[in-house]
N, C-alpha and C positions, 0 to 999 in steps of 0.2 A: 504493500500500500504506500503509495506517493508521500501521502501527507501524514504528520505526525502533530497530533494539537497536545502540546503539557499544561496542565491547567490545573484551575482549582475553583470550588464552588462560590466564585465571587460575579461583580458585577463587569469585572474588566473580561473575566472568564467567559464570560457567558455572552458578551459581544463576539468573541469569536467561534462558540460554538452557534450559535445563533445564525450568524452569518454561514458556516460550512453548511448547516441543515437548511438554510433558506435557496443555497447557489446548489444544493444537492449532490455535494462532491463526498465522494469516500474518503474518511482518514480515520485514523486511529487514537485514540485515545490514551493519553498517560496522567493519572494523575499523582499533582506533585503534593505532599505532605509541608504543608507551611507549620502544622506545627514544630513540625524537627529540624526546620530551615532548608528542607531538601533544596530550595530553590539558588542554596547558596552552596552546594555543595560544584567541585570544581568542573563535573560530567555537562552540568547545567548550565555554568556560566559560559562554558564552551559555545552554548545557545544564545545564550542574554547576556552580558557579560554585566546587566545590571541586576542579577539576581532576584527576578520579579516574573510573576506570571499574567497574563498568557505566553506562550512561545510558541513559534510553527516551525518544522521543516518541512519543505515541502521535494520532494527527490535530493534531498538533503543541504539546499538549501535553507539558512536560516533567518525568520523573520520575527525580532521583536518590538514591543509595542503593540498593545491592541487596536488602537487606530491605524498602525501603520500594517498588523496585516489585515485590516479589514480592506483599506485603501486596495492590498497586492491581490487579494482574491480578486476585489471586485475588478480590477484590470483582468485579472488571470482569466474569468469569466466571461468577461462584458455582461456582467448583471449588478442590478440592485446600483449601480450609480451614472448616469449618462455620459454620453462618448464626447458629444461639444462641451465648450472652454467652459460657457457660463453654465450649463447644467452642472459640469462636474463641480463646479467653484462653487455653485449653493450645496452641495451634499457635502461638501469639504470643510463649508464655513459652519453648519449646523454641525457637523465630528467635532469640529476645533472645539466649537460652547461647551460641547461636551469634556473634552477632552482637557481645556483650560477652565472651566465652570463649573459644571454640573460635579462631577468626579470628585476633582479634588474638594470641593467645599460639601458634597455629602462624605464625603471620607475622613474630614475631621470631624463632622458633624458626630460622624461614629464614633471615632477616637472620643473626645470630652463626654457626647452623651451615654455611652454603653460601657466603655472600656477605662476608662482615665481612672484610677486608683482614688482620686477625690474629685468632688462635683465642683468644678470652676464655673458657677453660672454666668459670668461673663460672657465668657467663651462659648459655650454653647449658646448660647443667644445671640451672638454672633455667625456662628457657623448655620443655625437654623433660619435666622432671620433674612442670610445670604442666602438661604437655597430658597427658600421662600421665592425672595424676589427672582429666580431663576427661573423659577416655575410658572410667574407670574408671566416672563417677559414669553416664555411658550405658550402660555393659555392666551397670551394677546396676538401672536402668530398663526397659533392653531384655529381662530376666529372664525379667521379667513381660508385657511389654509385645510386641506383634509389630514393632508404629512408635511414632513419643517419641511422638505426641500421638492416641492412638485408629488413625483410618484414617489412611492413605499423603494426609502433606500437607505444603505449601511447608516445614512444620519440618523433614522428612526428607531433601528435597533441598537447605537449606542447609545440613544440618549433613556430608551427605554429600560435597557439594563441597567441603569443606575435607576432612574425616576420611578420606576414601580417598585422600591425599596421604602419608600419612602419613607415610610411609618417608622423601621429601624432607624433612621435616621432623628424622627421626633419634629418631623415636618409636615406637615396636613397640605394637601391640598383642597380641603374645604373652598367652597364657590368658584374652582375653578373647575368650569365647567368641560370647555372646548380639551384640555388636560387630560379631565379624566375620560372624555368621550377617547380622544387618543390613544392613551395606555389601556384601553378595554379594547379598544380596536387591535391594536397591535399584539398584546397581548394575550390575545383570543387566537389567534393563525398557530396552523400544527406544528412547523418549523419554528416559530417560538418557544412555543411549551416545550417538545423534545430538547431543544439545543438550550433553553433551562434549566433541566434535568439532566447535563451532563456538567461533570463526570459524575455524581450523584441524584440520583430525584430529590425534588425539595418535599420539604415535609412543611405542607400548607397548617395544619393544624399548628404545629407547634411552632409555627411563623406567627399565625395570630395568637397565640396564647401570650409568645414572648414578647409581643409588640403591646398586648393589653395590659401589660405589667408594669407599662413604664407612666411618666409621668403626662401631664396634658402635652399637646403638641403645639408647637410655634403655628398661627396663623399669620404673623404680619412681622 
């Protein structure tokens, strides 16, 4: 098998399995153990040399960055992002929000609110209030718009694997409408839920149990 995806059940992970299940391509599956630092061990950096997952090879070819192999499929394919300058430049610029926005500021949002040894409320109030407004500037997008960038493309599936987290993050997207119509759309299609589910099925129950345990969520 060509392609090799090392991953792990995260939100960067699951842009790339997402993507191989949506473009329909065989590849194989490794998944990497973050809790033992597999990702840093030297077999792996050989792949990423920033010891971080997703990774791909593909005929042994190595591609790290989950934007950047979302980018190399959808070239590899010609799917899922259009072949002219300005098509491709809207599906690039909706990856980048994600990839500079949406990402990193639910990823601290997690760090202070879930993980961080003491509650800094500052900080997460911060980090929440930022994604907030991230979500907001998509629900004013999505208005008009049925997906960020024209037709259903690798922009939608990166922004979605972070953005239907949300709740672990302690973010509401309460009245955002056009949003939630979005993430139910997208997150409804079979190549989403499978490429999901990899390298593990998620365990929906105990997603809302853990998310019902926390405290109220940042609206504004």
């Amino acid at each position: 098998m060509a392609i090799i995806l090392y991953t792990s059940p995260t939100p960067n992970g699951w842009k790339a399995s997402i993507t191989l299940e949506e473009m329909g391509l065989p590849y194989e599956v490794k998944l990497i153990n973050l809790g033992t630092n597999e990702q840093k061990e030297p077999w792996f950096t050989a792949i990423n040399p920033n010891g971080r997952i997703p990774a791909m090879t593909d005929d042994g070819f190595a591609v790290f960055e989950s934007g950047a192999i979302m980018i190399y499929l959808a070239e590899k394919t010609g799917q899922l992002m259009p072949a002219d300058v300005q098509g491709r430049s809207r599906v690039i610029q909706w990856l980048m929000f994600q990839m500079g926005g949406v990402g990193p500021m639910m990823g601290q949002a997690n760090v202070f609110f879930r993980y961080f040894p003491e509650k800094i409320q500052p900080a997460i109030d911060r980090y929440q209030r930022e994604v907030r407004r991230l979500f907001e500037v998509m629900d004013g997008h999505l208005a008009n718009n049925e997906y960020l960038a024209g037709d259903y493309s690798i922009a939608d599936i990166a922004n979605w694997s972070w953005a239907h987290t949300h709740e672990w993050s302690g973010a509401s997207i309460e009245g955002l409408d056009h949003l939630d119509r979005w993430m139910k759309q997208v997150g409804s299609r079979d190549a989403v839920q499978r490429g999901r589910d990899v390298p593990v099925p998620r365990d929906r129950k105990a997603e809302e149990e853990s998310a019902a345990k926390t405290g109220p969520m940042i609206l504004a």
